[in-house]
C-alpha positions as CSV (number, residue, x, y, z in Angstrom):
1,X,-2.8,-12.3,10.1
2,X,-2.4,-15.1,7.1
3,X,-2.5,-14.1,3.5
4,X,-5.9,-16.1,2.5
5,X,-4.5,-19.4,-0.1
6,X,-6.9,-17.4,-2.5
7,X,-5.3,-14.7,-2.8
8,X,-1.5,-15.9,-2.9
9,X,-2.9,-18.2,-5.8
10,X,-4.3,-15.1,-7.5
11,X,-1.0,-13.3,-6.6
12,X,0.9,-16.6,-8.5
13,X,-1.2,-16.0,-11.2
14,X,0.0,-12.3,-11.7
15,X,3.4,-12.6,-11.5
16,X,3.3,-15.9,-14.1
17,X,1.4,-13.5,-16.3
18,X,3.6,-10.9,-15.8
19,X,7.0,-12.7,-16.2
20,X,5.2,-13.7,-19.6
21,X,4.7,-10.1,-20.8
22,X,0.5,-10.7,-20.6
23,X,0.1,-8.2,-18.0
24,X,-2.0,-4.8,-19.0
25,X,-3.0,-1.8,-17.7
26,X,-6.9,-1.5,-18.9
27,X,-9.3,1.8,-18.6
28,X,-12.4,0.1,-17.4
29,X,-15.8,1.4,-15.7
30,X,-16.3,0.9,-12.2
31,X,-20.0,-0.5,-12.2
32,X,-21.1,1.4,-9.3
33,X,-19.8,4.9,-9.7
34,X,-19.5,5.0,-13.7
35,X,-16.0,6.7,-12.9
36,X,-13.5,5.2,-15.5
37,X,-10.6,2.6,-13.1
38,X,-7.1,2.0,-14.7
39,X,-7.2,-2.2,-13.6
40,X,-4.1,-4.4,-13.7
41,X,-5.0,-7.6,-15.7
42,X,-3.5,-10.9,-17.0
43,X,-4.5,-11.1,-20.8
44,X,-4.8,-14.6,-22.3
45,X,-6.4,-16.1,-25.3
46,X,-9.5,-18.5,-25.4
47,X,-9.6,-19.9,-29.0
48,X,-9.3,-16.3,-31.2
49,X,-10.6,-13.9,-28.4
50,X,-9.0,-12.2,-25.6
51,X,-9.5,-12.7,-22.0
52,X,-8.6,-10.5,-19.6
53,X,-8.5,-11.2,-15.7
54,X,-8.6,-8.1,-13.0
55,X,-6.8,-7.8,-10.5
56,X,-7.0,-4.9,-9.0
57,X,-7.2,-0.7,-9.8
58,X,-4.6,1.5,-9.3
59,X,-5.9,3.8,-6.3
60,X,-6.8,7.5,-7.0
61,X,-4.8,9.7,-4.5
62,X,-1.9,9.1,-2.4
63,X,-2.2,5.4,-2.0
64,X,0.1,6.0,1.3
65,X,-3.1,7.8,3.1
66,X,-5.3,4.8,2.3
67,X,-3.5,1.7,3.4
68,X,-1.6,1.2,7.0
69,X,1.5,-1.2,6.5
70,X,1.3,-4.3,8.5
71,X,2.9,-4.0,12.1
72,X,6.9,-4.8,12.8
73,X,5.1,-8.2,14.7
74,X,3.4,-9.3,11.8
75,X,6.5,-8.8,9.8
76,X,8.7,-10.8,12.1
Protein backbone atom coordinates (compact mmCIF):
# COMPACT_ATOMS: atom_id res chain seq x y z
CA UNK A 1 0.00 0.00 0.00
CA UNK A 2 1.16 3.77 -1.04
CA UNK A 3 2.06 6.31 1.53
CA UNK A 4 -0.91 8.95 0.72
CA UNK A 5 1.16 12.36 -1.09
CA UNK A 6 -0.51 13.99 2.07
CA UNK A 7 1.20 12.56 4.31
CA UNK A 8 4.86 12.25 2.85
CA UNK A 9 4.32 16.26 2.38
CA UNK A 10 3.44 16.45 6.07
CA UNK A 11 6.37 13.97 6.79
CA UNK A 12 8.74 16.74 4.60
CA UNK A 13 7.47 19.22 6.68
CA UNK A 14 8.71 17.56 9.91
CA UNK A 15 11.96 16.68 9.10
CA UNK A 16 12.53 20.45 7.51
CA UNK A 17 11.38 21.60 10.82
CA UNK A 18 13.37 19.37 12.56
CA UNK A 19 16.68 19.78 10.73
CA UNK A 20 15.97 23.55 11.74
CA UNK A 21 15.76 22.91 15.57
CA UNK A 22 11.70 24.01 15.44
CA UNK A 23 10.57 20.79 16.44
CA UNK A 24 8.80 20.44 20.22
CA UNK A 25 7.51 18.11 22.34
CA UNK A 26 4.07 19.88 23.66
CA UNK A 27 1.75 18.63 26.70
CA UNK A 28 -1.57 19.20 25.07
CA UNK A 29 -5.32 17.94 25.87
CA UNK A 30 -6.83 15.38 23.90
CA UNK A 31 -10.36 16.99 23.19
CA UNK A 32 -12.27 13.88 23.60
CA UNK A 33 -10.83 12.15 26.68
CA UNK A 34 -9.45 15.44 28.58
CA UNK A 35 -6.35 13.10 29.21
CA UNK A 36 -3.22 15.34 28.79
CA UNK A 37 -1.08 13.87 25.03
CA UNK A 38 2.69 14.71 24.71
CA UNK A 39 2.31 15.87 20.64
CA UNK A 40 5.39 16.29 18.35
CA UNK A 41 5.05 19.76 16.58
CA UNK A 42 6.83 22.11 14.15
CA UNK A 43 6.94 25.60 15.88
CA UNK A 44 7.04 28.65 13.57
CA UNK A 45 6.34 32.35 13.92
CA UNK A 46 3.38 34.38 12.31
CA UNK A 47 4.29 38.06 12.86
CA UNK A 48 5.23 38.10 16.94
CA UNK A 49 3.22 34.80 17.87
CA UNK A 50 4.00 31.31 17.81
CA UNK A 51 2.44 28.66 15.78
CA UNK A 52 2.67 25.32 16.45
CA UNK A 53 1.67 22.39 13.93
CA UNK A 54 0.87 18.65 15.35
CA UNK A 55 1.86 15.95 14.19
CA UNK A 56 1.31 13.32 16.11
CA UNK A 57 1.25 12.03 20.10
CA UNK A 58 3.64 9.83 21.48
CA UNK A 59 1.57 6.45 22.19
CA UNK A 60 0.90 5.48 25.84
CA UNK A 61 2.06 1.81 26.32
CA UNK A 62 4.25 -0.34 24.42
CA UNK A 63 3.87 1.24 21.11
CA UNK A 64 5.19 -2.41 19.71
CA UNK A 65 1.58 -4.02 20.82
CA UNK A 66 -0.30 -1.26 18.91
CA UNK A 67 1.12 -1.17 15.45
CA UNK A 68 1.98 -4.39 13.03
CA UNK A 69 5.13 -3.50 10.77
CA UNK A 70 4.40 -3.60 7.15
CA UNK A 71 4.85 -7.17 5.48
CA UNK A 72 8.49 -8.32 3.92
CA UNK A 73 6.32 -7.79 0.28
CA UNK A 74 5.43 -4.45 0.93
CA UNK A 75 8.96 -3.72 1.96
CA UNK A 76 10.50 -5.26 -1.25
Amino acid sequence: MAIPDAFRRNFSTLLRAAESGDLALVECTDTQTGEPRYVICAVGREGGDYVITPFGHLHDGNPFDAYRPPTDSVLH
